[in-house]
N, CA, C and O atoms as CSV, one atom per row, in Angstrom:
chain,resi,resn,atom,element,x,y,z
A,1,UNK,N,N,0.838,-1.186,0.000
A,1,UNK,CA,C,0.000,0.000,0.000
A,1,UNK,C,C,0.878,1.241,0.000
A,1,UNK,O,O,1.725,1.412,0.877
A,2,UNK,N,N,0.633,2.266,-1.170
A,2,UNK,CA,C,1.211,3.148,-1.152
A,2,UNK,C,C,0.749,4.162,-0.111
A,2,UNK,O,O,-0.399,4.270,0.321
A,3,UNK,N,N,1.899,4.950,0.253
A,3,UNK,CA,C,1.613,6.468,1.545
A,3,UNK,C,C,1.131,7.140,0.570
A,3,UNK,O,O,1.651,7.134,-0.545
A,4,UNK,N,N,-0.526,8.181,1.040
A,4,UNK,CA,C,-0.423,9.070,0.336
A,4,UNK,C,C,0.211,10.327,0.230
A,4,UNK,O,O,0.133,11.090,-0.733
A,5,UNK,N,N,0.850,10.500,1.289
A,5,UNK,CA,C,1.937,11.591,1.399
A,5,UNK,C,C,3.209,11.345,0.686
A,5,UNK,O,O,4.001,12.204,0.299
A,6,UNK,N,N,3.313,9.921,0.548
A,6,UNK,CA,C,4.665,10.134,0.011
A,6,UNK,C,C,5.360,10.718,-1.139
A,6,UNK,O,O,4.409,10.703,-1.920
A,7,UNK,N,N,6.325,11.221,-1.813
A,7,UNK,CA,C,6.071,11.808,-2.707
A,7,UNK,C,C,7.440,10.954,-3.421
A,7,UNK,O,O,8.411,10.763,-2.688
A,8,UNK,N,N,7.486,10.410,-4.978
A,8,UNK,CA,C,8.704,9.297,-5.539
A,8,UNK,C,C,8.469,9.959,-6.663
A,8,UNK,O,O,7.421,10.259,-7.235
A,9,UNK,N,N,9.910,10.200,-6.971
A,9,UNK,CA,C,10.780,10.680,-8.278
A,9,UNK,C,C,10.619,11.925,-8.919
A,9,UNK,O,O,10.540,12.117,-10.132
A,10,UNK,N,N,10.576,12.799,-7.961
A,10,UNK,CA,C,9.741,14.082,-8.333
A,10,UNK,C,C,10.494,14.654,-9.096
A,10,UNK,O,O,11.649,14.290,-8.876
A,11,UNK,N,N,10.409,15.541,-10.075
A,11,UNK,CA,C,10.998,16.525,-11.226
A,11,UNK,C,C,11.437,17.983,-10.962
A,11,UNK,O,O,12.139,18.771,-11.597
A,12,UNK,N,N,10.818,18.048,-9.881
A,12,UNK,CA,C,10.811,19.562,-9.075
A,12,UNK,C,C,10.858,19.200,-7.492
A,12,UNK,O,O,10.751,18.145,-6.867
A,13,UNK,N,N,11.069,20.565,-7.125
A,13,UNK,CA,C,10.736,20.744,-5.131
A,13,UNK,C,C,9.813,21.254,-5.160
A,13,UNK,O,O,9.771,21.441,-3.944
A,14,UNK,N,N,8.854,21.736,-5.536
A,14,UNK,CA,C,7.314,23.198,-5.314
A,14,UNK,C,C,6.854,22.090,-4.113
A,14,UNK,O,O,6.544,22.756,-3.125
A,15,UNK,N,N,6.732,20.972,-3.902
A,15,UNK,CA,C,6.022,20.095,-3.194
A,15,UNK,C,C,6.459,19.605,-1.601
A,15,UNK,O,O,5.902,19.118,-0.618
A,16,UNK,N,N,7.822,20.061,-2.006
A,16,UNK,CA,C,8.522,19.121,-1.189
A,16,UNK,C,C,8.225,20.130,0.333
A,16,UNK,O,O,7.990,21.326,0.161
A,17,UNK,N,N,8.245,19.732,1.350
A,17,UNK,CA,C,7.461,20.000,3.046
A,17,UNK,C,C,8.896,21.183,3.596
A,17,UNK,O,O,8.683,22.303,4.060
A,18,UNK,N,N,9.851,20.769,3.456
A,18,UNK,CA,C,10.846,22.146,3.866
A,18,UNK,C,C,12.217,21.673,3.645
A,18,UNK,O,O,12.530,20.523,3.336
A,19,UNK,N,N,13.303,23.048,3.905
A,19,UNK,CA,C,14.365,22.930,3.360
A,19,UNK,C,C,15.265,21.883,3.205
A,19,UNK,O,O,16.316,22.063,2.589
A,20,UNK,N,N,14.964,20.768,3.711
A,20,UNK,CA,C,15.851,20.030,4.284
A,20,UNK,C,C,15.543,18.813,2.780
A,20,UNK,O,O,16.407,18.246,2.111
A,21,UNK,N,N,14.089,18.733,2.636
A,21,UNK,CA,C,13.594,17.710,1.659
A,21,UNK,C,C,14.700,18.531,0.192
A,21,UNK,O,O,15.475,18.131,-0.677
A,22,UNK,N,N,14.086,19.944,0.702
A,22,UNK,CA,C,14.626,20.695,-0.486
A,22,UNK,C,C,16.411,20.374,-1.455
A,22,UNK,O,O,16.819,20.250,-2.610
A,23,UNK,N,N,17.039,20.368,0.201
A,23,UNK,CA,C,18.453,20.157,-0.097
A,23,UNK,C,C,18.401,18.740,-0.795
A,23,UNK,O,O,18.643,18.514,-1.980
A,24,UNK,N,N,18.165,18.152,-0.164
A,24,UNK,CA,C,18.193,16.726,-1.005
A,24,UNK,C,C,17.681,16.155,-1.965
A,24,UNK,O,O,17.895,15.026,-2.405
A,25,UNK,N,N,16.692,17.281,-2.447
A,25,UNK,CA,C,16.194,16.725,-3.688
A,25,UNK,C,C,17.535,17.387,-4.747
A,25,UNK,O,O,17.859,17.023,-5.877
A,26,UNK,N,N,18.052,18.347,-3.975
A,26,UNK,CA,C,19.104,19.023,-4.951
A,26,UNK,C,C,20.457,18.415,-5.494
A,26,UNK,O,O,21.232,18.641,-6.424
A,27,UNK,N,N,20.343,17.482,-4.389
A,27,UNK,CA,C,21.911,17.044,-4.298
A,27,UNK,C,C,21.391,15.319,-4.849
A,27,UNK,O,O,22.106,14.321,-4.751
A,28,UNK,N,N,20.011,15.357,-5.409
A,28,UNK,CA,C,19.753,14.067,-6.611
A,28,UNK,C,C,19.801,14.164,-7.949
A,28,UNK,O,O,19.133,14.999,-8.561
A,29,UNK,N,N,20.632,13.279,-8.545
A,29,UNK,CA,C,20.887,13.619,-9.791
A,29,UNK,C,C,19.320,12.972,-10.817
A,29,UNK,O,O,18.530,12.094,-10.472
A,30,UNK,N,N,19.322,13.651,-11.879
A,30,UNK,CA,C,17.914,13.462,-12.642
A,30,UNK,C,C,18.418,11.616,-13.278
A,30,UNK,O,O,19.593,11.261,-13.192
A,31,UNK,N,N,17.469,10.790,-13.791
A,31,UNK,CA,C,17.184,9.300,-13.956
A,31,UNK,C,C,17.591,9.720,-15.249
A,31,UNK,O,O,17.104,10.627,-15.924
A,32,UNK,N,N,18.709,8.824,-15.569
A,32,UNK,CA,C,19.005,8.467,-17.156
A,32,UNK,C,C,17.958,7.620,-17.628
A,32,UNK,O,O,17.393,6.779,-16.930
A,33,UNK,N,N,17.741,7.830,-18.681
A,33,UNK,CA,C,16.807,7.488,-19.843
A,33,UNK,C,C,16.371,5.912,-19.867
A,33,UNK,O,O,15.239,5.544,-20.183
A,34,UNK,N,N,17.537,4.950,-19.449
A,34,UNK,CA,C,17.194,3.649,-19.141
A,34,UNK,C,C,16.240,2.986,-17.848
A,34,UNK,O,O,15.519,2.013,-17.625
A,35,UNK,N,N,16.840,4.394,-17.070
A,35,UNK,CA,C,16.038,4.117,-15.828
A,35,UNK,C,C,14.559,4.824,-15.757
A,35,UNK,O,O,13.797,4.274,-14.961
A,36,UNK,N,N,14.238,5.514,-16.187
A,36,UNK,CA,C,12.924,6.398,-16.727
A,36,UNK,C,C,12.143,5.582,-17.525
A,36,UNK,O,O,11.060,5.849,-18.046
A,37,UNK,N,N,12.691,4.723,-17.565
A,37,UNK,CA,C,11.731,3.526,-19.004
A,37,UNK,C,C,11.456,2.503,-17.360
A,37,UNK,O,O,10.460,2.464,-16.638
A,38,UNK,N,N,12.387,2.005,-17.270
A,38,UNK,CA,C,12.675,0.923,-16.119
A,38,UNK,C,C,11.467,1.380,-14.851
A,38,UNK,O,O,10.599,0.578,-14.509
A,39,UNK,N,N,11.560,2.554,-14.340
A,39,UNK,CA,C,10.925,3.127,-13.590
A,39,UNK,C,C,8.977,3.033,-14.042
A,39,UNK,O,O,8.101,2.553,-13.322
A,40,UNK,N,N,8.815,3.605,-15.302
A,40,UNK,CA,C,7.865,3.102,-15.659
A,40,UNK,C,C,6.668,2.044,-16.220
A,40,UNK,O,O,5.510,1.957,-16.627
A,41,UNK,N,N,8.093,1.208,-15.857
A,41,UNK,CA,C,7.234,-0.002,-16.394
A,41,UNK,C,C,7.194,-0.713,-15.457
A,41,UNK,O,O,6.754,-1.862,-15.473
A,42,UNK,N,N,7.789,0.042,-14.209
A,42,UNK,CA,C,6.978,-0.903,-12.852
A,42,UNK,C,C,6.008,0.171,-12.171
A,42,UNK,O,O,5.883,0.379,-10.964
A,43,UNK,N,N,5.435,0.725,-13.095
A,43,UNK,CA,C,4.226,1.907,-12.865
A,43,UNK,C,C,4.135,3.118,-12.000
A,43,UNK,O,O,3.180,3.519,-11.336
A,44,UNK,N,N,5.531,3.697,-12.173
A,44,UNK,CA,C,6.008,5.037,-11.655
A,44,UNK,C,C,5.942,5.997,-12.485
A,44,UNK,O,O,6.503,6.037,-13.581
A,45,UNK,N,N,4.990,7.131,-11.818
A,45,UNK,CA,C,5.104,8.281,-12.825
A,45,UNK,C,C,6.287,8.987,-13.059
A,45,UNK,O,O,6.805,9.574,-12.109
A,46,UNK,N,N,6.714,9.021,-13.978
A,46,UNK,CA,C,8.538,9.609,-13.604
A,46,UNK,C,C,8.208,10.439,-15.571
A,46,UNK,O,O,7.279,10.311,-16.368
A,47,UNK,N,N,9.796,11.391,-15.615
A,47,UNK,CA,C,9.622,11.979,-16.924
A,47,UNK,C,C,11.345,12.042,-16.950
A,47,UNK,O,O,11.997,11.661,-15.978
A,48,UNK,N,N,11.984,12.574,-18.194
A,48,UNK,CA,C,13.145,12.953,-18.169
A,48,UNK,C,C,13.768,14.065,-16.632
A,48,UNK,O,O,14.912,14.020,-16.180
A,49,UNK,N,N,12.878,14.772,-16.222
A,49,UNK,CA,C,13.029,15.623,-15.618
A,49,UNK,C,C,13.044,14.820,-14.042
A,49,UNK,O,O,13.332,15.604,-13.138
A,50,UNK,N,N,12.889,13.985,-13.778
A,50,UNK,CA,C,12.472,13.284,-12.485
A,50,UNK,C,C,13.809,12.878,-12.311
A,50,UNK,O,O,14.585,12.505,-13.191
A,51,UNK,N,N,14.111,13.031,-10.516
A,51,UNK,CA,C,15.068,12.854,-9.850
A,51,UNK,C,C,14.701,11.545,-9.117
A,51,UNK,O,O,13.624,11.164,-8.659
A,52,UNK,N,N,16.120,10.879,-9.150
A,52,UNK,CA,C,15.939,9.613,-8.123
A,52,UNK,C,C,16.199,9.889,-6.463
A,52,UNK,O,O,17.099,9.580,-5.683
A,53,UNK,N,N,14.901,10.652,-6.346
A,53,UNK,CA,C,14.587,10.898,-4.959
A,53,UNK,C,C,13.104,10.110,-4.345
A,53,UNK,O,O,12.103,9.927,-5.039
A,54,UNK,N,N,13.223,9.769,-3.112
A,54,UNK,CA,C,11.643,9.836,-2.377
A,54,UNK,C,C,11.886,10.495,-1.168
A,54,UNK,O,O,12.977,10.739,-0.652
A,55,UNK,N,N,10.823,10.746,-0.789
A,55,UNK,CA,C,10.521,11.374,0.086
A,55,UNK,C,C,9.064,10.832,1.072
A,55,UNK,O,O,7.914,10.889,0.638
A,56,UNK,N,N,9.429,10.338,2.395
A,56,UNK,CA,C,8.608,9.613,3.165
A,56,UNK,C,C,7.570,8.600,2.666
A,56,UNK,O,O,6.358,8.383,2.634
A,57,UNK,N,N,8.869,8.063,2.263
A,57,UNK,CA,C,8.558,6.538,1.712
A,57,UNK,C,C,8.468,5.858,2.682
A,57,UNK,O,O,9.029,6.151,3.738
A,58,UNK,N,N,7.471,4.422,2.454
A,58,UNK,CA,C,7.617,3.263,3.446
A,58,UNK,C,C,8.803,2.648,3.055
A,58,UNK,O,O,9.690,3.378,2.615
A,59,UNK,N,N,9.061,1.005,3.158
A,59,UNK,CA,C,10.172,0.377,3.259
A,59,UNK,C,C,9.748,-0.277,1.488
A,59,UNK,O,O,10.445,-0.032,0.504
A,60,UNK,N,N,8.306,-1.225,1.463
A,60,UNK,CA,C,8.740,-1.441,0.268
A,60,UNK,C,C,8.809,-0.514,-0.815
A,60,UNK,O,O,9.285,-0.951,-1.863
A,61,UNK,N,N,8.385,0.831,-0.776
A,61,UNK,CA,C,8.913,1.710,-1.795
A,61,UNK,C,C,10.707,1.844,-1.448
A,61,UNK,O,O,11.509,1.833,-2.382
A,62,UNK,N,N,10.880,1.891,-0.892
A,62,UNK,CA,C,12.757,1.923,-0.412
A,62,UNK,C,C,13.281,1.193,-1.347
A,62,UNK,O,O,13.986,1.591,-2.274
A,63,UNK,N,N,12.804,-0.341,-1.023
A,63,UNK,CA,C,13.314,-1.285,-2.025
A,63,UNK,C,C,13.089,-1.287,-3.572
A,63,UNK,O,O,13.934,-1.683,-4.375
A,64,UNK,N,N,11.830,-0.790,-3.907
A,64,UNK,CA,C,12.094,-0.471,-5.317
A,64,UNK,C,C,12.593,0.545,-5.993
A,64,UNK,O,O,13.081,0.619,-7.120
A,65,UNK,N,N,12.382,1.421,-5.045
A,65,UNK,CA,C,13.650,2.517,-5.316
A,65,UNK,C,C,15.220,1.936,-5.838
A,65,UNK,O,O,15.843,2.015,-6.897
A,66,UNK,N,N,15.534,1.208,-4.251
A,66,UNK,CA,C,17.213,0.719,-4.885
A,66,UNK,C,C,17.219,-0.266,-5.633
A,66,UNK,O,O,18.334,-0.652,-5.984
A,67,UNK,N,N,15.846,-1.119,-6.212
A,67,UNK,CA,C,15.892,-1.922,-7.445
A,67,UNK,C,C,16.389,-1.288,-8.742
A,67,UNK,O,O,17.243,-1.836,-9.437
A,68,UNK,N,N,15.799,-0.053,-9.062
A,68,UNK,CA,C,15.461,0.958,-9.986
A,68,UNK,C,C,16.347,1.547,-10.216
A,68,UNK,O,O,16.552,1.737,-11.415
A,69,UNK,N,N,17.472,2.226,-9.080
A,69,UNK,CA,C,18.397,2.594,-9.046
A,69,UNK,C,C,19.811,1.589,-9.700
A,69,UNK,O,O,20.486,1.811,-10.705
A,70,UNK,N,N,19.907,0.577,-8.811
A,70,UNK,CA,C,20.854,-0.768,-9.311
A,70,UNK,C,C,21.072,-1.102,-10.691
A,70,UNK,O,O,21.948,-1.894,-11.040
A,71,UNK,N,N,20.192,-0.438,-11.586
A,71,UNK,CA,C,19.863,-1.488,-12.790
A,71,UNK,C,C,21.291,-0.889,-13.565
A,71,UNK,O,O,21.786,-1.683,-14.365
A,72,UNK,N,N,22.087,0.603,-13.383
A,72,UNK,CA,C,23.044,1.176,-13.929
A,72,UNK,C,C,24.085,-0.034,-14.158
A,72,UNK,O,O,24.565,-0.252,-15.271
A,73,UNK,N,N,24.471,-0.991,-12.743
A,73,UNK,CA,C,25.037,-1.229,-12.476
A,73,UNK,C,C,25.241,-2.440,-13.820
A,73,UNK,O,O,26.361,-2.588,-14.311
A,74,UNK,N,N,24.198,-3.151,-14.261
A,74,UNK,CA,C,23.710,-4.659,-15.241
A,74,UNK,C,C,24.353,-3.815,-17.085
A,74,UNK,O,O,24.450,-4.525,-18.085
A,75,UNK,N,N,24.665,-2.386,-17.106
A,75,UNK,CA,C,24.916,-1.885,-18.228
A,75,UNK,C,C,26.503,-2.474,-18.696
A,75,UNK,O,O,26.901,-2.704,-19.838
A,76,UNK,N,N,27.223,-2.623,-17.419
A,76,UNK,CA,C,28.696,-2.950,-18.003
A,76,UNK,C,C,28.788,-4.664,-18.195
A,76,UNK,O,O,29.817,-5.182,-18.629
């Protein structure tokens, strides 16, 4: 069950609750193009512009997060 507060892979901060979410959405780099496909086809709204951030996520969003994230790693 997804949080409805939580907020995954956002493209912007306008949303994000205060500075602190802020900094860290800053210091996330935006999803290469493999992972933006990857991301969506396990039914995440994500765009070129979307950062591999969440924000008050439960645990199994955690884990698909660092699924999603990992996949860089299967390129070499």
């Amino acid at each position: 069950m997804l949080k409805d507060d939580a907020i995954r892979f956002p493209s912007h901060d306008h949303n994000l609750p205060d500075q602190f979410a802020k900094m860290l959405f800053k210091m996330s780099s935006q999803l290469p193009e493999h992972l933006v496909r990857f991301a969506q086809n396990k039914g995440h709204h994500v765009s070129a512009e979307s950062r591999g951030f969440m924000f008050n996520a439960d645990a199994p969003e955690i884990v698909d997060f660092f699924d999603i994230g990992t996949r860089a790693s299967q390129l070499r």
